[in-house]
C-alpha positions in Angstrom: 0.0 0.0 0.0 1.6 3.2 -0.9 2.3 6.1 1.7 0.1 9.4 2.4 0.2 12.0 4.4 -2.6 13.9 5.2 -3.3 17.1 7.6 -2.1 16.8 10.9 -5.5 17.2 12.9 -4.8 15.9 16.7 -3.2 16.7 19.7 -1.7 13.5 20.9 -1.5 13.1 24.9 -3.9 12.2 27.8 -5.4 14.9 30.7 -2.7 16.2 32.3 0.3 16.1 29.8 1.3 19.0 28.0 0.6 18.9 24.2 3.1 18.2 21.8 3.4 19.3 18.0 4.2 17.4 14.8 6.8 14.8 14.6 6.8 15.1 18.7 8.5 17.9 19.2 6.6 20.4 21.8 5.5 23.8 20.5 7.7 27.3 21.3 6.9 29.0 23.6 6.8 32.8 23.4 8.5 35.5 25.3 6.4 37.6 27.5 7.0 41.6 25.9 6.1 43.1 29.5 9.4 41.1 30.7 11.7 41.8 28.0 10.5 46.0 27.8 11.0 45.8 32.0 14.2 44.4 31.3 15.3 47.1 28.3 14.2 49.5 31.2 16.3 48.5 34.2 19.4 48.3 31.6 18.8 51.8 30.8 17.7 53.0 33.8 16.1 55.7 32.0 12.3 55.5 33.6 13.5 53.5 36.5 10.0 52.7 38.4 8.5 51.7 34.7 10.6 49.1 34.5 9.9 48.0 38.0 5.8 48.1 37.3 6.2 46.2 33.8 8.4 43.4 35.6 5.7 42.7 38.1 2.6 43.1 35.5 4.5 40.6 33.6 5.1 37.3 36.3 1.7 36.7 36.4 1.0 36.7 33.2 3.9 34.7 32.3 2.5 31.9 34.7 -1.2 31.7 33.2 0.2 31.7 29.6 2.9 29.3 30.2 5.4 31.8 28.4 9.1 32.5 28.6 10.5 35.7 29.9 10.1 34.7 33.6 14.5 35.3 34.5 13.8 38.8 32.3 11.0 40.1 34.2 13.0 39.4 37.5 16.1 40.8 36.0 14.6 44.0 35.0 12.7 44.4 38.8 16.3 43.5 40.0 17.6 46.7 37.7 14.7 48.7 37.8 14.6 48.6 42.2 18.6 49.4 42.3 17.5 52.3 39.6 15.0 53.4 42.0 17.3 53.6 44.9 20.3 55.1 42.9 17.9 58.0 42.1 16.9 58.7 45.4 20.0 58.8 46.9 21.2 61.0 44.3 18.2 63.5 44.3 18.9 63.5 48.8 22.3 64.6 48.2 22.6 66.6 44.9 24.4 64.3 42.7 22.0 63.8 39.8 21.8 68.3 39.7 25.6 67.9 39.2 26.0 65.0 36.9 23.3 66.9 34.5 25.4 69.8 34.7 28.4 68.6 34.1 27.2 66.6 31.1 25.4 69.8 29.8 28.9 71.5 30.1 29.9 68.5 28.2 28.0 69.1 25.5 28.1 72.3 24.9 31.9 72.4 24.9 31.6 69.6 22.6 28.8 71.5 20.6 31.5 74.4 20.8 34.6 72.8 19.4 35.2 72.8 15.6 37.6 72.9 12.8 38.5 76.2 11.8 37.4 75.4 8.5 33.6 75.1 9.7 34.0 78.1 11.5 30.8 80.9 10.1 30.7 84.6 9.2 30.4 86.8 12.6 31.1 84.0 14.9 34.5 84.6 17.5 36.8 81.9 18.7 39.8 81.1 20.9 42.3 78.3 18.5 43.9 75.4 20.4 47.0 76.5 21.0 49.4 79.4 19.8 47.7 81.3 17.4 50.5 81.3 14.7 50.6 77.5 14.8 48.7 75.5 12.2 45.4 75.1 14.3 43.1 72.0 14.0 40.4 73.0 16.2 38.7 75.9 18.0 36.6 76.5 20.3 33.3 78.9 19.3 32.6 81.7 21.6 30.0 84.3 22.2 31.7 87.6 20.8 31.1 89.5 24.5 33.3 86.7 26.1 37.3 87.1 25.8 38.3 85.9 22.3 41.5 85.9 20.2 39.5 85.9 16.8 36.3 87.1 15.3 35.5 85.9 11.4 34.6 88.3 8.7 34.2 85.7 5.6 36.2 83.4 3.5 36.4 82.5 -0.1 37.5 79.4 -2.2 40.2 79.1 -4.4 40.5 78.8 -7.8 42.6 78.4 -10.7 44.8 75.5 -9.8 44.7 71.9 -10.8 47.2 71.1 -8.4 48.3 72.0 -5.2 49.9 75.8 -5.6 52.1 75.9 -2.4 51.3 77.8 0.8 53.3 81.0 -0.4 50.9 81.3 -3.5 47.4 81.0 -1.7 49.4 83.4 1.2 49.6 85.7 -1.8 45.8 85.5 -2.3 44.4 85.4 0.9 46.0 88.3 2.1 45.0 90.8 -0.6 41.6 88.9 -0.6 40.9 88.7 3.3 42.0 92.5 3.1 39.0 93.0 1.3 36.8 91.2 3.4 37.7 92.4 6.5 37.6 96.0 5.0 33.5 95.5 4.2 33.0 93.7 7.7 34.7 96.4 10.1 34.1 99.7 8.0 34.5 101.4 11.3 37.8 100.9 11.4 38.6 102.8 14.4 36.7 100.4 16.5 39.1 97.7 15.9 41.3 97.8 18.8 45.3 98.2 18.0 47.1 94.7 18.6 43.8 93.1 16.5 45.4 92.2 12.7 44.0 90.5 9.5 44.6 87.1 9.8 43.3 83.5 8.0 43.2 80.3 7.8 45.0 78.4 4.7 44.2 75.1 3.0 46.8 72.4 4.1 48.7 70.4 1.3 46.9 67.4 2.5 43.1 69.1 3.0 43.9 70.5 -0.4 44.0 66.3 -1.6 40.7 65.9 -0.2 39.1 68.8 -1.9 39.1 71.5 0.7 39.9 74.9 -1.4 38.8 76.9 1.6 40.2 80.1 3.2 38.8 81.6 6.1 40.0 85.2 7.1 39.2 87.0 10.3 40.4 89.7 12.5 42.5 88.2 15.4 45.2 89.3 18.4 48.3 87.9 18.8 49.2 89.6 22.1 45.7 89.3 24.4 42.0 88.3 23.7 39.5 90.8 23.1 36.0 91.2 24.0 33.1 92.7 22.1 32.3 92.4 18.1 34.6 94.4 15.5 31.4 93.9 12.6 30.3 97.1 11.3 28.9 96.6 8.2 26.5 97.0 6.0 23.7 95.6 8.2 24.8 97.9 11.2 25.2 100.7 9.7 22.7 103.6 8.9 23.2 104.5 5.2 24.7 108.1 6.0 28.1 106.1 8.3 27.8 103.5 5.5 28.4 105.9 2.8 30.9 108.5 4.9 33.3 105.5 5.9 33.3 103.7 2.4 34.8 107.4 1.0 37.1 107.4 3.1 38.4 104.4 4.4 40.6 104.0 1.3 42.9 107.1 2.1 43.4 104.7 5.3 44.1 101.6 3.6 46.9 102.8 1.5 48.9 104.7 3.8 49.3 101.1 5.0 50.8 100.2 1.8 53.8 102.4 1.9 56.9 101.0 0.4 59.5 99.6 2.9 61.5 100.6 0.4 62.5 104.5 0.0 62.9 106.3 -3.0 66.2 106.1 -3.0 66.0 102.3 -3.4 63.1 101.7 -5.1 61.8 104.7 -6.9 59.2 103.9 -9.1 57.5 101.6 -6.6 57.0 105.0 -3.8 55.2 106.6 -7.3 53.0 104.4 -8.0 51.7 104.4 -4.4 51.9 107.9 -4.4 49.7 108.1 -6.8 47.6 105.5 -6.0 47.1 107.7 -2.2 46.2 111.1 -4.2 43.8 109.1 -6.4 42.2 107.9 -2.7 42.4 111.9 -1.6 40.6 112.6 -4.7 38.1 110.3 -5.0 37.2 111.0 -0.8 37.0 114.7 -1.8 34.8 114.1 -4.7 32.5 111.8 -2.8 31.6 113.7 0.2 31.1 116.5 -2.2 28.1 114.4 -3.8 26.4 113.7 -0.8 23.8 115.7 1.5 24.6 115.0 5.0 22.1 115.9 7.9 22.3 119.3 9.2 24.5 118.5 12.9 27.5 116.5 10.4 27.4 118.8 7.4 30.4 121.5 8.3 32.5 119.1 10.0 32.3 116.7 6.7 32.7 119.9 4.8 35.6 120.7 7.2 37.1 117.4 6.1 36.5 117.9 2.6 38.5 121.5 2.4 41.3 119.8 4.2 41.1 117.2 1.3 41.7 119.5 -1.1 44.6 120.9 0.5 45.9 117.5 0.8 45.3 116.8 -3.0 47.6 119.6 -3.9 50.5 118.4 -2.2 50.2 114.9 -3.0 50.0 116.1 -6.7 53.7 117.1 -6.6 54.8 114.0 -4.7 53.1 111.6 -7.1 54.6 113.7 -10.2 58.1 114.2 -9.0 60.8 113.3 -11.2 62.9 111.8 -9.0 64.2 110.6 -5.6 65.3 114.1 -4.2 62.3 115.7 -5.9 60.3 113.0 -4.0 61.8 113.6 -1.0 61.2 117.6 -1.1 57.6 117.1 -1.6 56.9 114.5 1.2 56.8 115.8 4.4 54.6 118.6 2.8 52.1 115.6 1.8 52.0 114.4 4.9 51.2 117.3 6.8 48.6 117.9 4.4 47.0 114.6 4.9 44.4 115.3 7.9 45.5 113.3 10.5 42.3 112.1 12.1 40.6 111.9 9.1 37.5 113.5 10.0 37.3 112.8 13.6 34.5 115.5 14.5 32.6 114.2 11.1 32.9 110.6 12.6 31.5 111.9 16.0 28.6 113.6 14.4 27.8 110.3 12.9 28.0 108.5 15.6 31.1 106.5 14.9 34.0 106.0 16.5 35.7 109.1 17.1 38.9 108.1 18.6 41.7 105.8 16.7 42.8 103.5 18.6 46.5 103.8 19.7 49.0 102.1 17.2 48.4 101.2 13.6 47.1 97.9 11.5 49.7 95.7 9.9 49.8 93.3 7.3 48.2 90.1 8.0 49.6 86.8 8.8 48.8 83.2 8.2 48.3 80.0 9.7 
């Protein structure tokens, strides 16, 4: 007679004895879910007295159901009551207030620390370590705290399919950075003394992995400083906007005086020369074009006649024909220049009146 199987359609087994599945091996059993969650919970010891409640809902159920889970549920009443304990003993004596505090503190520093290349427009930071070594990572600071740098912008690079050298992005960061930090603290004046143009380079091995990034900032060498150097645009009304982007340049290229005197080099001293009385010019022009409100108007007009007086003298410096020539005609230039700049129009704007003590420099790199 040939074999069939059919359905399997009893439960073999008298009163009393526990059933048994196909081919005689007994059915699985399931895991109770109230023992493993009060389990999960005394591990965690997140919701202590949960895990306590769910360990004793589940041994009874476990019992009646004839499920596994029964060494869970104890374990996690086990964990859950030693939770329960730990957290009022902490609470009595003040423990758990510190240990949150301390790991907020954690976190924030953390939350705090970055690359300098992730470093953002406007935020301040204090670099691990000396500032004119190469610096992996700094720590982000509220502007009003002590700070050794503030950032003004960055740019990438372009132009290369290979790694340039550090002296060729140098090159390029500082005349670009200039730039930047020129728009971000019009107000010059408000930057204190011993704070200089400064930024962050590519490395020759970022470079490999794609970074093309330079970050520039204004930072001090000597001490932090506290307070935000940005004076911009967005923080400026459009009369201090317009007075400080006329004349800023006469600033900026005084500081580009030739090391070099005439003597030495005298076709490099012309060309800044002329390049200053082109700034005198175009300052004397522009605050010619504007009309300023009534309690600025004769000390920017003040300014403006000094200008002119200035333009004069530059003239002959610019167009000498040589080094004595250029040496007659410079002190005279100088004396000419107005010192201050405009210090009562600045007032009456309601910009800083006062240089600060010292001059800017050139910038340096990291």
């Amino acid at each position: 007679m040939p074999y069939t199987a059919g359905p399997y359609t009893g439960t073999p087994g008298g009163p009393g004895m526990p059933g048994v599945g196909p081919y005689g091996q007994p059915p699985r059993r399931t895991t109770n879910g109230l023992a493993v969650a009060s389990l999960v919970s005394g591990i965690v010891c997140c919701l202590p007295p949960l895990g306590l409640v769910l360990g004793l809902l589940a041994l009874p159920r476990i019992r009646k159901r004839d499920q596994a889970g029964k060494g869970l549920a104890v374990a996690g009443i086990v964990l859950s009551a030693l939770s329960c304990l730990l957290l009022v003993v902490g609470i009595a004596t003040g423990g758990i207030s510190s240990f949150w505090g301390g790991f907020k503190e954690g976190v924030d520093e953390a939350s705090r620390s970055k690359s300098p290349f992730s470093l953002r427009t406007g935020q301040c930071f204090t670099p691990e370590g000396e500032l004119e070594q190469y610096a992996t990572d700094v720590t982000v600071v509220g502007c009003d705290r002590p700070h050794i740098g503030e950032v003004t912008g960055g740019f990438k690079v372009t132009g290369f399919d290979k790694w340039p050298g550090e002296d060729a992005i140098d090159k390029i960061a500082e005349k670009r950075c200039e730039t930047v930090n020129g728009a971000y603290a019009l107000d010059t004046w408000a930057v204190p003394a011993d704070v200089w143009l400064y930024y962050y380079l590519p490395s020759s091995q970022s470079w490999r992995l794609g970074d093309r990034t330079v970050t520039c900032a204004f930072a001090s060498e000597k001490k932090p400083f506290s307070g935000s150097v940005r004076s911009d645009a967005t923080r400026l009304t459009d009369d201090q906007e317009s007075f400080l982007k006329t004349v800023n340049p006469i600033e900026t290229v005084t500081y580009r005086e030739p090391e070099s005197d005439p003597d030495e080099d005298f076709t490099a001293n012309k060309v800044w020369a002329t390049e200053l009385l082109g700034a005198v010019n175009t300052a004397y022009t522009g605050l010619g074009k504007r009309t300023w409100p009534a309690d600025c108007a004769p000390s920017v007009a003040a300014l403006r006649k000094q200008l002119g007086a200035a333009s004069k003298q530059w003239l002959k410096l610019a167009t000498a024909p040589d080094a004595d020539a250029y040496w007659a005609a410079y002190d005279a230039a100088w004396e000419a220049l107005p010192e201050d700049l405009g210090a009562d129009a600045r007032t009456a704007l309601d910009l800083t009146g006062t240089p600060p003590v010292g001059a800017a420099g050139e910038g340096t790199s990291a």
